[in-house]
LUMBALO-192340 format. One record per residue (C-alpha): residue number from 1; residue in three letters; z, x, y. Coordinates in steps of 0.1 Angstrom, whole numbers, padded with zeros to 4 digits. Example, Ala and Ser with C-alpha at 12.3 -4.5 7.8 and 13.67 -1.06 7.14 Angstrom:
BEGIN
nr, rest, up, east, north
1, ALA, 0078, 0123, -0045
2, SER, 0071, 0137, -0011
***
This chain:
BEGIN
nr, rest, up, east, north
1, UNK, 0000, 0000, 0000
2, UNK, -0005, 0016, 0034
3, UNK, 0016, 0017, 0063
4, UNK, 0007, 0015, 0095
5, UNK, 0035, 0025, 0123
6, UNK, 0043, 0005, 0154
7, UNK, 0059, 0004, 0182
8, UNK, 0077, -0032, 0184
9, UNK, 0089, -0047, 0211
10, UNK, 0113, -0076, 0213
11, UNK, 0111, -0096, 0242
12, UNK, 0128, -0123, 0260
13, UNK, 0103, -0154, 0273
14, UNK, 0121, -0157, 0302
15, UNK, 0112, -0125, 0324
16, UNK, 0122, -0128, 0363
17, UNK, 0086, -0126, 0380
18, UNK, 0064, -0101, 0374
19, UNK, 0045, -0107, 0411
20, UNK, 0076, -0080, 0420
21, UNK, 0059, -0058, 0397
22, UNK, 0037, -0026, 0409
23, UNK, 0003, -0040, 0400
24, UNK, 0007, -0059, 0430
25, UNK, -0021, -0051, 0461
26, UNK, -0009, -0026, 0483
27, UNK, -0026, 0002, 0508
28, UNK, -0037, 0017, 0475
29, UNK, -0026, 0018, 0439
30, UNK, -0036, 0047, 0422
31, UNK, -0028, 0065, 0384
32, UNK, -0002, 0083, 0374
33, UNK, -0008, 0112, 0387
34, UNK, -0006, 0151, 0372
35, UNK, 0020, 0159, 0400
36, UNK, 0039, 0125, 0396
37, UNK, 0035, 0128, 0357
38, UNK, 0056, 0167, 0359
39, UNK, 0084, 0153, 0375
40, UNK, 0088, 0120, 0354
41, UNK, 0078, 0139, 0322
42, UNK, 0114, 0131, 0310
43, UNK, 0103, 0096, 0303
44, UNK, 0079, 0081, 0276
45, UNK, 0060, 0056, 0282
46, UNK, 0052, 0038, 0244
47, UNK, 0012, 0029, 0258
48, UNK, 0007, 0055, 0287
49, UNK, -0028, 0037, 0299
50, UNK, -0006, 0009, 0305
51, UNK, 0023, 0029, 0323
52, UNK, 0029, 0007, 0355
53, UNK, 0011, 0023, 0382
54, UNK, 0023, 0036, 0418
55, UNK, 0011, 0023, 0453
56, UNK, -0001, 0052, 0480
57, UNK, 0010, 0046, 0516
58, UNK, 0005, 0070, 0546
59, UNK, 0032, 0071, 0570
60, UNK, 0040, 0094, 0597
61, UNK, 0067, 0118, 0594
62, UNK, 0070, 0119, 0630
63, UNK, 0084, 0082, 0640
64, UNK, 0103, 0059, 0622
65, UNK, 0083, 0033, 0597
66, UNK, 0092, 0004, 0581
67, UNK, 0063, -0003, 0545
68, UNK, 0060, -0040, 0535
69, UNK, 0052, -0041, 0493
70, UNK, 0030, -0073, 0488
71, UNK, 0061, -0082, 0466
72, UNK, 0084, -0083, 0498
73, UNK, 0098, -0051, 0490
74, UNK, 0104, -0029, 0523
75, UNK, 0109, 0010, 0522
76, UNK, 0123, 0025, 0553
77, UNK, 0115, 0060, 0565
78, UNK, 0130, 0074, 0597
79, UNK, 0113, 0099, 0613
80, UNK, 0116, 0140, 0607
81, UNK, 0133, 0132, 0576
82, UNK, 0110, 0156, 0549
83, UNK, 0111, 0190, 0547
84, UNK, 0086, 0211, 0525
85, UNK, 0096, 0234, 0496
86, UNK, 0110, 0262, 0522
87, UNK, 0132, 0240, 0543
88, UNK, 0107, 0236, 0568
89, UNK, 0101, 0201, 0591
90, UNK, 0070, 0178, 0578
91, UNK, 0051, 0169, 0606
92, UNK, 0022, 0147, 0603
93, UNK, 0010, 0124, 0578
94, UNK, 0021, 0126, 0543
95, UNK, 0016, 0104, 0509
96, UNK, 0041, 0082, 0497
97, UNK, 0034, 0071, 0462
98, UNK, 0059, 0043, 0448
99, UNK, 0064, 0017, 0424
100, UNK, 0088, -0007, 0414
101, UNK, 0104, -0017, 0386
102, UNK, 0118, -0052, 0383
103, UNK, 0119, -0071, 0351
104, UNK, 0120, -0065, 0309
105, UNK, 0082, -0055, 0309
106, UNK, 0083, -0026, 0333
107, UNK, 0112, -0010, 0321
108, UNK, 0095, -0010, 0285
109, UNK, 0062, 0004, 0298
110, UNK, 0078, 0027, 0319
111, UNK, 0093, 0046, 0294
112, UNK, 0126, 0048, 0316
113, UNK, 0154, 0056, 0295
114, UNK, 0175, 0023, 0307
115, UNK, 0209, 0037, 0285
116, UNK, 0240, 0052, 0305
117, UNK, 0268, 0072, 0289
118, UNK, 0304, 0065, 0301
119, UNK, 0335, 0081, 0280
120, UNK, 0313, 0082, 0250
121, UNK, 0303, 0045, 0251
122, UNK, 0264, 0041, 0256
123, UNK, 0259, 0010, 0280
124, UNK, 0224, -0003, 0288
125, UNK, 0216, -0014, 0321
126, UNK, 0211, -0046, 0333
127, UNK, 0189, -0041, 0365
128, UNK, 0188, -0055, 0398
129, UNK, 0158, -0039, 0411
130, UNK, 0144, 0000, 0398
131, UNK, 0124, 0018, 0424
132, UNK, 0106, 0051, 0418
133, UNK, 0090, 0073, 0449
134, UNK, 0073, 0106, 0460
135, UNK, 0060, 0120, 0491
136, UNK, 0030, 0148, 0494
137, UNK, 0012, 0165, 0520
138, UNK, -0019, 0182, 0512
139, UNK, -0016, 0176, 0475
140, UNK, 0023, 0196, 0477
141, UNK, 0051, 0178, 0468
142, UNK, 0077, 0169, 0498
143, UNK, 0114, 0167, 0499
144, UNK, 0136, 0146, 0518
145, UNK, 0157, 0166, 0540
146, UNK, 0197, 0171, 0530
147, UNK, 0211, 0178, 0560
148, UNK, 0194, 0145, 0578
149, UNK, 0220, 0116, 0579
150, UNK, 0189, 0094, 0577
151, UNK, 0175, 0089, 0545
152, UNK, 0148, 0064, 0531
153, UNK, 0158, 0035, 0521
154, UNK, 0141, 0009, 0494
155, UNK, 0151, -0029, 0502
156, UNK, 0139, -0042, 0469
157, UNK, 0129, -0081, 0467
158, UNK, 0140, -0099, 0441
159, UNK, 0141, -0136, 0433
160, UNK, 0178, -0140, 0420
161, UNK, 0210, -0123, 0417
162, UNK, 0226, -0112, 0384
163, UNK, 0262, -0092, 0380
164, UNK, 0245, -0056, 0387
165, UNK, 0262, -0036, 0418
166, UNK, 0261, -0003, 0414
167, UNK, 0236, 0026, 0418
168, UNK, 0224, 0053, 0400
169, UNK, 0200, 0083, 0402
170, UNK, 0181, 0096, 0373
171, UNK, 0189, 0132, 0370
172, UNK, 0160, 0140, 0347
173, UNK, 0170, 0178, 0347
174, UNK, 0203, 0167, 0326
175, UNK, 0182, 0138, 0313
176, UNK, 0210, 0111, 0324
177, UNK, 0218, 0086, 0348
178, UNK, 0238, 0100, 0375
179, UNK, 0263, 0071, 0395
180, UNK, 0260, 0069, 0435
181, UNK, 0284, 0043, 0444
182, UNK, 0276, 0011, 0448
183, UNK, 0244, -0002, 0461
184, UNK, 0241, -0029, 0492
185, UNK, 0230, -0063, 0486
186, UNK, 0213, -0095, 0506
187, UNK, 0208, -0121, 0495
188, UNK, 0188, -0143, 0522
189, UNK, 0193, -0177, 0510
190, UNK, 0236, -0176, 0520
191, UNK, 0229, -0178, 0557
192, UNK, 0238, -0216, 0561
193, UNK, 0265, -0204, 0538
194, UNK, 0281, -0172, 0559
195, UNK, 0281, -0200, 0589
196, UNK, 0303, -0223, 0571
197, UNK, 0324, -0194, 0555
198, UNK, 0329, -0187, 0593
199, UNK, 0334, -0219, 0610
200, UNK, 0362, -0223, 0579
201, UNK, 0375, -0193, 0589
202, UNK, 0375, -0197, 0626
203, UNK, 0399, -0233, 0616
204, UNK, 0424, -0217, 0594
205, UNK, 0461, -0228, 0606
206, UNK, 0484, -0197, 0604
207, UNK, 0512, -0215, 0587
208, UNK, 0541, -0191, 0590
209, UNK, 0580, -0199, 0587
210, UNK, 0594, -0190, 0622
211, UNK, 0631, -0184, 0623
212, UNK, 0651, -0201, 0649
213, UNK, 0664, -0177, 0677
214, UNK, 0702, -0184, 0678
215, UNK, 0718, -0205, 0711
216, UNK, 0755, -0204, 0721
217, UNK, 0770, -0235, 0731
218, UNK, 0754, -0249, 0767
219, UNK, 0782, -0274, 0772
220, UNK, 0759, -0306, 0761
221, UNK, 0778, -0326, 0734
222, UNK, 0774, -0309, 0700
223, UNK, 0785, -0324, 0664
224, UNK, 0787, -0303, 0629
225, UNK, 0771, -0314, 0601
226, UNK, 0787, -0310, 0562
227, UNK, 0752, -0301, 0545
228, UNK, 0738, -0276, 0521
229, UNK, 0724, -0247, 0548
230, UNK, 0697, -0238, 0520
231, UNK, 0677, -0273, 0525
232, UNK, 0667, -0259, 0561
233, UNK, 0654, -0225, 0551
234, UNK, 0648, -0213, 0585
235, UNK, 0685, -0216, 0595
236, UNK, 0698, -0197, 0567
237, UNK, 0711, -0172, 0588
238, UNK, 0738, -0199, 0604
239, UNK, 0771, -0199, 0586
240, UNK, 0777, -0227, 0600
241, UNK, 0755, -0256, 0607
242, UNK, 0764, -0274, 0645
243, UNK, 0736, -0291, 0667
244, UNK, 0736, -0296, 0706
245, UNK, 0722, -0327, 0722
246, UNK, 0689, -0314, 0742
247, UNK, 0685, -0321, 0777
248, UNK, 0663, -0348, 0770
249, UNK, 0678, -0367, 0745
250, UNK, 0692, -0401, 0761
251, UNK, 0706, -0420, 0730
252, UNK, 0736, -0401, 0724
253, UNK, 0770, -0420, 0728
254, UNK, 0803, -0400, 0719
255, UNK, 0809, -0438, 0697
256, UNK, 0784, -0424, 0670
257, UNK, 0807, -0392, 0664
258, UNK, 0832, -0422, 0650
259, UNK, 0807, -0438, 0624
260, UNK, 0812, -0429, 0591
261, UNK, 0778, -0424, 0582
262, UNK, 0763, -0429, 0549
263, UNK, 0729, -0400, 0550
264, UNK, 0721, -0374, 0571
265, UNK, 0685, -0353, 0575
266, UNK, 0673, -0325, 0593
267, UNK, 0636, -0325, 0602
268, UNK, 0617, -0301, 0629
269, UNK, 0615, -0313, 0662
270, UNK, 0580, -0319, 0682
271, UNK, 0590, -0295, 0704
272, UNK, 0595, -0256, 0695
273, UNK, 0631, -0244, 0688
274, UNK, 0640, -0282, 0680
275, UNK, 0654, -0304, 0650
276, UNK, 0657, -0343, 0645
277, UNK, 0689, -0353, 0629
278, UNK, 0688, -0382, 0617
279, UNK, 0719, -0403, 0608
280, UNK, 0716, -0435, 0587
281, UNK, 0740, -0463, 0572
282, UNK, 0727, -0493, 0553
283, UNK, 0699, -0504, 0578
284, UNK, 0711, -0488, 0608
285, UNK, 0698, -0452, 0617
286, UNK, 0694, -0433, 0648
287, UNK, 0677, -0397, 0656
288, UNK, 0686, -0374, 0681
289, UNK, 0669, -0339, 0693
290, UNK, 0690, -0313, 0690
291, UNK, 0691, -0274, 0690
292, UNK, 0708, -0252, 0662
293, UNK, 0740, -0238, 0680
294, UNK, 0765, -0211, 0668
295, UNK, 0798, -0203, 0685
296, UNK, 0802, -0175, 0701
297, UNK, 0822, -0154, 0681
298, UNK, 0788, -0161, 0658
299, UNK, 0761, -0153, 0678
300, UNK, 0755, -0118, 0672
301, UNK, 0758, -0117, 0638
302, UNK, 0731, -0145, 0638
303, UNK, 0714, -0127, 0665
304, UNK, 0710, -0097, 0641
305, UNK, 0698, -0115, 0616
306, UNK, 0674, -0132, 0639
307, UNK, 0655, -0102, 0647
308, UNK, 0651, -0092, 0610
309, UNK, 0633, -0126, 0600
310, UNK, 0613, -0123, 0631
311, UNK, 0598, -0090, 0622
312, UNK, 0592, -0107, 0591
313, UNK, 0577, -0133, 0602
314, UNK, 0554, -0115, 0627
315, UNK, 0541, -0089, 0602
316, UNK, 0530, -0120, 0579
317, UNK, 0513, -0137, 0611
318, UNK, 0496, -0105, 0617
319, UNK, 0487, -0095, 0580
320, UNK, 0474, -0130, 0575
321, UNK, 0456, -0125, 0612
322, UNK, 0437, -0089, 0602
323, UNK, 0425, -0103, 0567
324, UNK, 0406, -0133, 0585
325, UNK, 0394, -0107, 0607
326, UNK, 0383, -0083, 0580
327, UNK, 0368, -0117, 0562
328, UNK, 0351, -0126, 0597
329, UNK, 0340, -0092, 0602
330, UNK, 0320, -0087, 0567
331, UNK, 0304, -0123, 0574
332, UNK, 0293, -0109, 0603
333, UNK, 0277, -0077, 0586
334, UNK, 0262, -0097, 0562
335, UNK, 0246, -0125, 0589
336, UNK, 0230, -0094, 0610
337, UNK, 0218, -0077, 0582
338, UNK, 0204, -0107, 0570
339, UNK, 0187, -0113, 0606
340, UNK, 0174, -0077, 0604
341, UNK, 0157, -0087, 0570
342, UNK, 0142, -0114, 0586
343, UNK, 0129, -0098, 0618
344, UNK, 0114, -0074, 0598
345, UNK, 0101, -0095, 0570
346, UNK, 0084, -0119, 0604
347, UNK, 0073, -0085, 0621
348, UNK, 0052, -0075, 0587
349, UNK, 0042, -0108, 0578
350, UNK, 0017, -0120, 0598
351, UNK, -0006, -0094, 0601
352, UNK, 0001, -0085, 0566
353, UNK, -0005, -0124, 0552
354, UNK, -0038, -0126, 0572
355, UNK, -0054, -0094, 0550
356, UNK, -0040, -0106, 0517
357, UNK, -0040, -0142, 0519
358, UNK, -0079, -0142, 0516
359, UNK, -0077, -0119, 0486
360, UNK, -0052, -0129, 0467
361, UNK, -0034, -0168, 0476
362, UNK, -0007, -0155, 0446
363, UNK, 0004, -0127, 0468
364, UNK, 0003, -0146, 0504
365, UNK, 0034, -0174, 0483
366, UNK, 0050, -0146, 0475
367, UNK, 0053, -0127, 0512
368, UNK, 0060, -0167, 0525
369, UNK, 0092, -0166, 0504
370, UNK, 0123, -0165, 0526
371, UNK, 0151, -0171, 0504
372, UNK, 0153, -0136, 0482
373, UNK, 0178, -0111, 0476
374, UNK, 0172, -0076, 0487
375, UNK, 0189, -0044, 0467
376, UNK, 0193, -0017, 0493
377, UNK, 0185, 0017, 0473
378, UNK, 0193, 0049, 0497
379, UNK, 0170, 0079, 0485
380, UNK, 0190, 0110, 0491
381, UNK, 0163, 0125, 0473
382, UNK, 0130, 0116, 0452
383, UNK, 0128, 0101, 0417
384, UNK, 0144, 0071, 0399
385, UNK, 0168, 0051, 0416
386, UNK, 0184, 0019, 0402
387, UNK, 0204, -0008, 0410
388, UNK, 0226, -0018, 0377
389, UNK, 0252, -0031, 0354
390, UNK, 0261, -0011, 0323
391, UNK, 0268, -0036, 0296
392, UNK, 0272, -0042, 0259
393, UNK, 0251, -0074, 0241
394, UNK, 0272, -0098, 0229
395, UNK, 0261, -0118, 0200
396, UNK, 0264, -0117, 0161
397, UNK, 0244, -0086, 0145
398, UNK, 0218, -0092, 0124
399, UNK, 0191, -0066, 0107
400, UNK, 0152, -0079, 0114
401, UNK, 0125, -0069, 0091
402, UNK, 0091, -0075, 0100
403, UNK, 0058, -0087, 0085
404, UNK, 0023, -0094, 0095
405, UNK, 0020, -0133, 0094
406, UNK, -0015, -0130, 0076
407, UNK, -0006, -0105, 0049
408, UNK, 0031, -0104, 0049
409, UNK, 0032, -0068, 0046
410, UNK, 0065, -0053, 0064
411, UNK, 0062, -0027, 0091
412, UNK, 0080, 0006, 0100
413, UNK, 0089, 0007, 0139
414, UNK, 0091, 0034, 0160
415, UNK, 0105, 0019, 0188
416, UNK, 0122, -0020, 0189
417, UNK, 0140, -0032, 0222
418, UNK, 0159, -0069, 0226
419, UNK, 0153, -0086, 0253
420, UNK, 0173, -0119, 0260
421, UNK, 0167, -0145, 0283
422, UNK, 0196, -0142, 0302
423, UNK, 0196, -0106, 0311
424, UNK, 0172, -0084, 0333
425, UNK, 0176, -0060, 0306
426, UNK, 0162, -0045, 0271
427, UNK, 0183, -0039, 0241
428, UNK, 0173, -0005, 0220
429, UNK, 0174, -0008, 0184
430, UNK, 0155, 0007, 0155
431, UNK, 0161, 0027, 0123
432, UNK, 0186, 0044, 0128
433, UNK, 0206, 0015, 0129
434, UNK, 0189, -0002, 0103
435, UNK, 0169, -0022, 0133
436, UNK, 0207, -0039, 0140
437, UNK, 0200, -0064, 0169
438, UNK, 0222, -0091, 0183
439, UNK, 0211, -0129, 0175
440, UNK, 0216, -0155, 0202
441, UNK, 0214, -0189, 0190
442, UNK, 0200, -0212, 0213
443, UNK, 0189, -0183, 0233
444, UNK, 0146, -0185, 0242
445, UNK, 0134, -0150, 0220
446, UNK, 0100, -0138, 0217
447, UNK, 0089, -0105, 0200
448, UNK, 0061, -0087, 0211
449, UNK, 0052, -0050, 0195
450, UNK, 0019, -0024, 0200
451, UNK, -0001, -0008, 0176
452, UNK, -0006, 0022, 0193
453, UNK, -0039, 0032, 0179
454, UNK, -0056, 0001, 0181
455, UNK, -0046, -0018, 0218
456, UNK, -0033, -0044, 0196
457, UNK, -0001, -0068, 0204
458, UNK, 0020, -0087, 0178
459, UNK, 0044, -0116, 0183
460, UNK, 0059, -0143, 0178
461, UNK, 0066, -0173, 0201
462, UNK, 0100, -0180, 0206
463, UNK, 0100, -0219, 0186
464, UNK, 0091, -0195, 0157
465, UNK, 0116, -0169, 0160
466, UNK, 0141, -0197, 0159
467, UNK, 0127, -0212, 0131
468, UNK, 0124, -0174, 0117
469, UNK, 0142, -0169, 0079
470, UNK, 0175, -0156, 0081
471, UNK, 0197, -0147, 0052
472, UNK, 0233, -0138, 0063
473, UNK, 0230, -0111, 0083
474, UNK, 0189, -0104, 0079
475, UNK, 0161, -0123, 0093
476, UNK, 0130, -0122, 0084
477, UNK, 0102, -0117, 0117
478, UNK, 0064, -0127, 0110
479, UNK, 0040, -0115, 0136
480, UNK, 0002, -0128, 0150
481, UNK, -0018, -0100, 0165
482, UNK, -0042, -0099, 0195
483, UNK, -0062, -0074, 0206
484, UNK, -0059, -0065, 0241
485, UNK, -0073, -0044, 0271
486, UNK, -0054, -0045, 0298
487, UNK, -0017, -0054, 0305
488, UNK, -0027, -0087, 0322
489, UNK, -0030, -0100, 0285
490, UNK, 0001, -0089, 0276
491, UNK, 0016, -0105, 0309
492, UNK, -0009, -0139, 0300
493, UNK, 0006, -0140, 0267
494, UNK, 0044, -0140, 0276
495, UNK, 0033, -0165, 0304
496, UNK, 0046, -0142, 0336
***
């Protein structure tokens, strides 16, 4: 029996939109390059011809430029930020060659290792947005300048949000991801909701417990009261509960002070410093304002302890006060930086829209899209850069073995990647594992794998990999073929 070897691929039908993908229009796309291929030789792309291509842009090293993707994507340079293999200032124009890299399919193609090492756990990442760029000048390879505090910046467009936050460079020297801290992200569609966030904000009632600055006796008719000190927290520091008639209380008779009354409450006052007493007996009741008063053998004691719970209070107040700050302050960052997408988004849009839209109508929808999320990637220097969540698959394990659907002959992999619907991710598996991969019920799966020598594509539509045989932990894959030429048929047959 012979045995052909493949590369399969397992893929997810859901795939976030592949118009963010680098065979987009742009100034220019061009091939992979000999100069690009030397410094990205540390990947391996399973199909090189169909190795997503870069874009080629001119800008001017000399003033600041802002370059508008046709997927939304804007890269930032600021001006005199290259330098050339000695250290010396660019000046001029140079070449910027860049692609992105935004969903399941371009990761695989790629050849981007998408694994990440962290106290001997390997992680694969779940991407929010991969961008890769150069920069040449005469056919010489450019570097971005160290010592400039400016650096290019890649504001990738993407159409949702998933858990990935933090960035990495791909050191392809030590041939691993190296982490950058986290990455900044903008996501245009919360703008109504920043304004409500701060209106909210803006009403929040600082509810703190003010203690009650201590009186001494003013000559006003006073009572005591025989009550549990602990029901009115914010006289605690009286030892001894007595109240003074306020100056404009007018219902108080000495009489009262001979009733024998049945209840008594304390409530706040409407006025500041103030309590309501309220005295009750069968259906007669009467209130009176009054102030908390001490004696004055009492009164610094109670001053003391006055000052302490005010210092309490005040830092509370204050605390509470900075933190609605802070909160108002990173709404605010968030509403101007989502203004400055906007600006420049409306700046590049027109002009850009006007070229494209009679080429390419697909393209125009995508550059009239306003509600996207943009990953901010800062390129201290050239290569990979990537905008992720290191994760684990969850899911039970199961071993897939597959056959050709017309001949039921197995095959032998060489490479097999998961993809699940509900990840921006791909999932390595293969022999050395005994092609383990985790099975999500319920979860939309379609495998798709290359025979390298013939430009042919296998899979299998989701309904059917549901349906596929499974015996404990082994299922059992069968697989159509199609022949194919470019990877717009691989991109037709997944439906992206």
């Amino acid at each position: 029996m012979k045995k052909e070897i493949f590369a399969v691929i397992l893929f997810a039908l859901y795939l976030i939109s592949c118009q963010n993908n680098d065979q987009a229009e742009s100034t220019q796309e061009v091939e992979n390059t000999q100069t690009v291929a030397e410094q990205t030789r540390f990947f391996n792309p399973p199909i090189p011809k169909f190795n997503p291509r870069f874009s080629e842009y001119s800008v001017n090293t000399e003033r600041d430029t802002t370059i508008l993707h046709p997927s939304g994507t804007m890269i930032d340079f600021p001006a005199n930020v290259l330098v050339d293999k000695n250290g010396n200032l660019v000046k001029g124009e140079v070449k910027i060659k860049f692609r992105e890299l935004t969903n399941p399919l371009n990761f695989i193609l790629s050849g981007i290792p998408m694994e990440y090492d962290s106290a001997g756990v390997e992680y694969t990442f779940e991407s929010m947005g991969m961008a890769e760029m150069y920069a040449y000048q005469n056919g010489e390879p450019v570097f971005i300048n160290s010592e400039s505090e400016k650096k290019p910046v890649v504001h990738i467009a993407m159409d949702k949000r998933n858990s990935a936050k933090n960035q990495y460079y791909l050191d392809t020297a030590q041939g691993k991801w190296v982490y950058e801290g986290q990455a900044q992200i903008t996501d245009l569609s919360k703008e109504k909701d920043l304004e409500k966030e701060w209106k909210k904000l803006s009403n929040v009632k600082i509810n703190v417990q003010e203690p009650i600055e201590p009186k001494k006796e003013s000559g006003r008719p006073s009572f005591f009261i025989t009550i549990d000190p602990a029901s009115v927290p914010e006289l605690k520091q009286y030892d001894k509960l007595s109240f003074e008639i306020t100056e404009n209380e007018k219902k108080y008779k000495p009489e009262y002070a001979k009733t024998l009354w049945d209840n008594v409450t304390i409530d706040k006052g409407g006025r500041a410093g103030t309590y309501n007493v309220t005295f009750s007996k069968g259906e007669q009741q009467i209130t009176f304002e009054t102030y908390p008063l001490l004696p004055e053998e009492d009164l610094k004691k109670a001053m003391e302890n006055y000052k302490k719970e005010k210092q309490i209070a005040d830092r509370k107040r204050d605390s509470i006060k900075n933190l609605i700050a802070q909160q108002k302050e990173m709404i605010e960052l968030e509403r101007k930086r989502i203004e400055e997408y906007n600006r420049k988004l409306e700046e590049n849009r027109k002009a850009y829209y006007a070229r494209v839209k009679a080429r390419n109508d697909s393209i125009a929808r995508v550059m009239e899209k306003k509600e996207r999320v943009y990953v901010a990637l800062n390129f201290s220097q050239f290569g990979v850069w990537n905008c992720d969540n290191p994760m684990l698959a969850s899911g039970n394990t199961i071993h897939a073995l597959f056959k050709d659907e017309k001949n039921k002959e197995p095959f032998v992999p060489q490479e097999i990647y998961a993809v699940y619907k509900n990840y921006n991710a791909r999932f390595p598996i293969g022999s050395y594992n005994n092609f383990a991969m985790k099975y999500l019920p319920g979860t939309e799966t379609m495998i798709i794998g290359f025979d390298l020598n013939k430009d042919k594509v296998y899979y299998i539509s989701p309904e059917a990999f549901e349906q596929s045989d499974k015996v404990k932990d082994q299922m059992i894959v069968l697989l159509k073929s199609k022949n194919i030429n470019d990877v717009k048929d691989i991109k037709k047959l997944l439906g992206v």
